[in-house]
N, C-alpha and C positions, 0 to 999 in steps of 0.2 A: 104214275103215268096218266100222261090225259084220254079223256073219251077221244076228240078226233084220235091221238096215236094209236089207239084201240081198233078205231074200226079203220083207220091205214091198214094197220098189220093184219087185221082179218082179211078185208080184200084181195089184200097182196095174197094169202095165201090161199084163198080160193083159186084165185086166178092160176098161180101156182102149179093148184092142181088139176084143174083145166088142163091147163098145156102138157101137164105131165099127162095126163091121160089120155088127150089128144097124139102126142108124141110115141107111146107105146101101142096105144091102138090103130088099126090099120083104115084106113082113110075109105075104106069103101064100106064099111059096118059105121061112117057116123052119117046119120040123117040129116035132113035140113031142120025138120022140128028142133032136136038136139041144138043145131046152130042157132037158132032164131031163140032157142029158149037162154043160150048162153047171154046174145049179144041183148035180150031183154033184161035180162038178169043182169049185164055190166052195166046197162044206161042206169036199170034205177039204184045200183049201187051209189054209180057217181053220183045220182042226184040225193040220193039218203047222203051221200060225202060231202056234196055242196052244202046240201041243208044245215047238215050236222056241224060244217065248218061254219055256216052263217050266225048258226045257232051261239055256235061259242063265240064266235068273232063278236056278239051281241051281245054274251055272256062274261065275257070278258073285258067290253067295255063299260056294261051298267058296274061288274065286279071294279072297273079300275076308278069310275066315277063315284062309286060308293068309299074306295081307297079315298080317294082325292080329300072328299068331302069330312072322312075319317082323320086322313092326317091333316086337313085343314084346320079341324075342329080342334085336336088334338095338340097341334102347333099352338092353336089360339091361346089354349086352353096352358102350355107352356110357356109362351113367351108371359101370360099373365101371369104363372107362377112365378116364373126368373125375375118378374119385374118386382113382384111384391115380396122378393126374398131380398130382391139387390135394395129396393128400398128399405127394407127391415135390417138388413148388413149395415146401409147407410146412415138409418140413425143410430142401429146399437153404434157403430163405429164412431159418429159423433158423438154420442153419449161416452162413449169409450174417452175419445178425445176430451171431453171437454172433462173428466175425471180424471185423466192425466193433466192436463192443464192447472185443472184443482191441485192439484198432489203436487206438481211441479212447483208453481207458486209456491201453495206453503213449506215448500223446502226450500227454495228460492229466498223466501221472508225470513225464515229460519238461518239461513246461511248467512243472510244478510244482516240479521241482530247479532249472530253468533261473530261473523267477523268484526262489524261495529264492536261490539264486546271486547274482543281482542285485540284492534288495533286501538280502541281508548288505553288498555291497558297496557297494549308495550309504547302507546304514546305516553303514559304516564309515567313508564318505568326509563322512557329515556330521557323526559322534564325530567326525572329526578335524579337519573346519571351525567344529565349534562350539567344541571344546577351542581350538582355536589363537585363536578370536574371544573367549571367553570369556576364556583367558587375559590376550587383549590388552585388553581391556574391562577388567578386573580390575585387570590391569595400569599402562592410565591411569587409573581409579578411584581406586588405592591409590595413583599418584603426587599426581594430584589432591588428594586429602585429606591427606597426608604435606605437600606445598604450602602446602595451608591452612593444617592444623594449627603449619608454620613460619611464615606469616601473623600465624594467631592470637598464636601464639608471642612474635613480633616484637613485634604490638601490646599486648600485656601488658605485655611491655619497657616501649614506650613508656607505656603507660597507667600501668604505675609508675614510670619515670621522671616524667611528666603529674605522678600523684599526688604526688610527691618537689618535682617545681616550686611544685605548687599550694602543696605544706603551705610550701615554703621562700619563695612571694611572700607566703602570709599569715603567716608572721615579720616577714617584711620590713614587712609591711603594718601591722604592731603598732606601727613607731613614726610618731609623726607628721610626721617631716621625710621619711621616707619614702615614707609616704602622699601626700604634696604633693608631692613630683619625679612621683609616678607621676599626680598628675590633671595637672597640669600640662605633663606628657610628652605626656596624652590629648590636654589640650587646644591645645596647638602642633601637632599631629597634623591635627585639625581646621581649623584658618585655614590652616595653611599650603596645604591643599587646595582651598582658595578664593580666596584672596589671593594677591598678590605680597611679595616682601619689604618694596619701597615704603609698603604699605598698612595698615600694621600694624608695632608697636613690640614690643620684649620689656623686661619688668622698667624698667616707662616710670614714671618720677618725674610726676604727674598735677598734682600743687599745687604753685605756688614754694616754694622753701626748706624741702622736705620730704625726711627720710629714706625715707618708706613707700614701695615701690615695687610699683606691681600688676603679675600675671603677664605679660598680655598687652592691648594697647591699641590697636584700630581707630581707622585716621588718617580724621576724617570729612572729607566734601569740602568746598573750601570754607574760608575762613579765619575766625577769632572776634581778638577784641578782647579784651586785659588790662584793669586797673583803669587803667593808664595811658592807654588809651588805642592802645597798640600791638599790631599783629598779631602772633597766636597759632598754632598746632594746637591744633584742637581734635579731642579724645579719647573712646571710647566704652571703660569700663574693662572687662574680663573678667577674674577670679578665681576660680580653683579651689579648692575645697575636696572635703574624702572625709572624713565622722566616720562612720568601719567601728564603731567602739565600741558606740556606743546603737542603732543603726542592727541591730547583731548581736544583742544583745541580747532586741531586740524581735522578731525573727524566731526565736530559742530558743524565748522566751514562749509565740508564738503556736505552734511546733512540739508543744510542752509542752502547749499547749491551757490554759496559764496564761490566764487572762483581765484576773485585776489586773497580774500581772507586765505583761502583753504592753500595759496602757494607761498605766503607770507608765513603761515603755521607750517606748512614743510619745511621752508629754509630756515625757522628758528629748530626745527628738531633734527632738521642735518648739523646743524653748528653745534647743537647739545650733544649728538652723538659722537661729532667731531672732538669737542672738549673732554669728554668723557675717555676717548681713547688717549687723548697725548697724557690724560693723566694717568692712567694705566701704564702708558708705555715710560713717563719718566719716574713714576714711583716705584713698581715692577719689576719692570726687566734687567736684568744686569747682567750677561755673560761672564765667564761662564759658571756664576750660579747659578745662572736659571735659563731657561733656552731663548732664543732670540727672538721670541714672539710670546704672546699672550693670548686671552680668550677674553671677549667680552662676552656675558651674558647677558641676555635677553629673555626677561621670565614669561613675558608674554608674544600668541605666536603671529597675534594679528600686528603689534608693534613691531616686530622681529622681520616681517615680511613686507610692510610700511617702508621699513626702510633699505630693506630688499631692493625697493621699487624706485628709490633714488637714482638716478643713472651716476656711475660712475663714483659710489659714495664707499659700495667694498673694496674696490681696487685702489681708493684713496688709503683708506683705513690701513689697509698691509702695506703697502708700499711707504707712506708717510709715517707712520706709527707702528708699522709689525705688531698691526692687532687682526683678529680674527673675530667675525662676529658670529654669532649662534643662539639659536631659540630653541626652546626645549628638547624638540623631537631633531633637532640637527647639532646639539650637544648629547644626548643621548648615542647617538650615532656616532659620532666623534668618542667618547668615551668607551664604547666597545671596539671601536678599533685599536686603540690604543690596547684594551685590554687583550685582545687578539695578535697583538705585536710583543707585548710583554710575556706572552706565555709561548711565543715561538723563540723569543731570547732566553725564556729558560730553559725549553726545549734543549735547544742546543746545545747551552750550556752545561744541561744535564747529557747530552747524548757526548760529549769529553770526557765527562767526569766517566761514564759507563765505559767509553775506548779503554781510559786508563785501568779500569777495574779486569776489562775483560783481559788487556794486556798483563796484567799480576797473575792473574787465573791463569794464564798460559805457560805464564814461570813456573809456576807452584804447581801445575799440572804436569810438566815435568818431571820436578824433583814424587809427585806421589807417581809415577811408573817406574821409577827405581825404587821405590819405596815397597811397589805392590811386588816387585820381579825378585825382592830377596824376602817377602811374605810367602810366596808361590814357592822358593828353596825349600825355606823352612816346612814348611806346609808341606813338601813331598819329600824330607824327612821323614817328617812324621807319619807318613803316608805309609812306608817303606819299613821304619819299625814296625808299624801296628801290622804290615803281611808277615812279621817274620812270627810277630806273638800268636798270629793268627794261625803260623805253621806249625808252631810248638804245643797250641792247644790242639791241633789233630792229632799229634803225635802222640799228645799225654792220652787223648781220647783211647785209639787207638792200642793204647798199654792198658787200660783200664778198662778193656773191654770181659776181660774174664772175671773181673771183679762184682760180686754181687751188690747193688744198690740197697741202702737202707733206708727207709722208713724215713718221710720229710721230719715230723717232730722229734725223731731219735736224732738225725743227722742238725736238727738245730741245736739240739741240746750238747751233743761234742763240740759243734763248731758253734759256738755264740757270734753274732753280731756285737759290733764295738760298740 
């Protein structure tokens, strides 16, 4: 507590008691001296209070100016520390820094040889995965094409061998008895793919007492009748012909872009084809040995369809000559239907011959249920005895029931087996 609050509270309680004693004593026992000594006594209190307050009021300001001066000094005396701490942080800190920096780099440098190092090395290891693949790529690449190129090689060969064939069949093909083994070769190629041997004739004499013989001659089904009167075969004629001549001609023409050449060379291989049927048709044909029409063949399909493209030259052919023209793939065709009509007329034929069969099996089917109906008498005969043997061994049973059984090898040995 401070001095003024000291001599407050003293005052106070003089005064205090003043009053209290004032108060309890009676007003005519206090004097004026008494009064005069009090109200002296309160002034130089106040003024000891004033003083005393001035006192401190003064004491308290040299004491806060002394503060001031104190924390001033003191402040000074700190901010000069803080500053020469913060600069001492500052360079340790840069020194720090610039040690980490050292350290970072040569890790840095380090890192940096260390991957150099590494990446020379998986660069080397893949120069020398890609050289080795590379090489081997190359390697079958270059065998692969070397391959080929002996391929190609080969089929040159062949393609000029090819070409050596081709030019030595079209020698060959120049003459015309040549020409004719080679349709004729086509066309036995052909039936024999369809047919049997049975079915079909070669180099068949078609008319009595003729030298001419056609190539080839389908046995149709079915028998024909001579002028006598007596059974025949009868013949469906096929003949090959090949005129490569006018035929070549006319394809030069039109390569040339000749326009009369190339109709000059049609109308000689219309008149070839023309000639070629009347003589099929009068060496050939002869009803009824043989049917009323012929086949001319056509071994090739581009000539075959050349004259396709004649206008009105097939409707000639059949109507004039009752010939029929055909090329490979449209004799082929022809020759399966035929063979498709030959085997529905056996059909049939066999499906007679099976009525008939089935009709005898109905006869004979008969006579075996008379057959089975006096088996089944017999049979319940016998039926009929065996219940009655069947009764008579109960009955022997039956009687031989009091009889004592013997001993199976005693009982074989009385009764032996035969």
């Amino acid at each position: 507590m401070s001095l003024e609050m000291m001599l407050v509270v003293l005052v106070g309680l003089i005064l205090l008691g003043l009053q209290l004693y004032l108060i309890f004593k009676p007003k005519e026992k206090i004097d004026n001296s008494f009064q005069l000594g009090l109200e002296r006594l309160e002034r130089e209190l106040r003024q000891e209070l004033a003083l005393t307050r001035q006192e401190q009021t003064q004491t308290m300001t040299q004491t806060l100016g002394v503060l001031q001066q104190t924390l001033g000094v003191q402040q000074q005396t700190l901010t000069q520390q803080l500053t020469q701490q913060l600069g001492q942080l500052g360079e340790s800190n840069a020194r720090r820094m610039l040690d980490v920096r050292d350290v970072l780099d040569k890790q840095l440098e380090a890192l940096q040889k260390s991957n150099s190092a590494k990446l020379d090395e998986m660069r080397q290891t893949v120069d020398e995965k890609l050289q080795t693949t590379l090489q081997a790529r190359l390697g079958e690449s270059f065998k692969q094409v070397a391959e080929r190129l002996e391929q190609v090689h080969k089929g040159l060969g062949e393609m000029q061998s090819l070409a050596q064939g081709v030019g030595d069949l079209k020698h060959l093909l120049t003459n015309v008895k040549t020409r004719g083994i080679f349709g004729e070769a086509q066309l036995g190629a052909l039936i024999e793919q369809i047919f049997v041997a049975e079915q079909y004739g070669v180099q068949v004499a078609t008319k009595p007492n003729s030298r001419e013989r056609v190539d080839y001659a389908i046995k149709m089904p079915g028998r024909s009748t001579d002028m006598a009167g007596e059974p025949s075969q009868l013949w469906l004629p096929i003949d090959a012909k090949f005129p490569t001549e006018d035929f070549e001609r006319l394809l030069d023409a039109q390569e040339r872009a000749d326009v009369a050449g190339a109709e000059v060379a049609g109308k000689a291989l219309e008149m070839r084809i023309r000639a070629e049927a009347k003589s099929i048709s009068e060496k050939y044909i002869e009803p009824p040995y043989t049917t009323d029409f012929a086949i001319l063949f056509l071994p090739s399909e581009s000539l075959y369809a050349e004259v396709l493209r004649r206008p009105g030259l097939m409707d000639s052919l059949q109507r004039d000559y009752r010939i029929t023209l055909a090329g490979p793939t449209t004799l082929l065709a022809m020759l399966n239907s035929l063979q498709m009509g030959f085997r529905t007329l056996a059909l049939e034929k066999r499906s007679s011959e099976v009525w008939q069969v089935l009709g005898a099996v109905k006869t004979e089917f008969g006579k075996f249920g008379d057959v089975l109906a006096k088996v089944k008498a017999q049979t319940q005969t016998v039926l009929n005895t065996l219940d009655s043997a069947e009764q008579r061994s109960r009955a022997m049973g039956r009687a031989l029931k009091t009889v004592e059984a013997m001993p199976e090898g005693e009982a074989q040995k009385l009764l032996p087996e035969e």
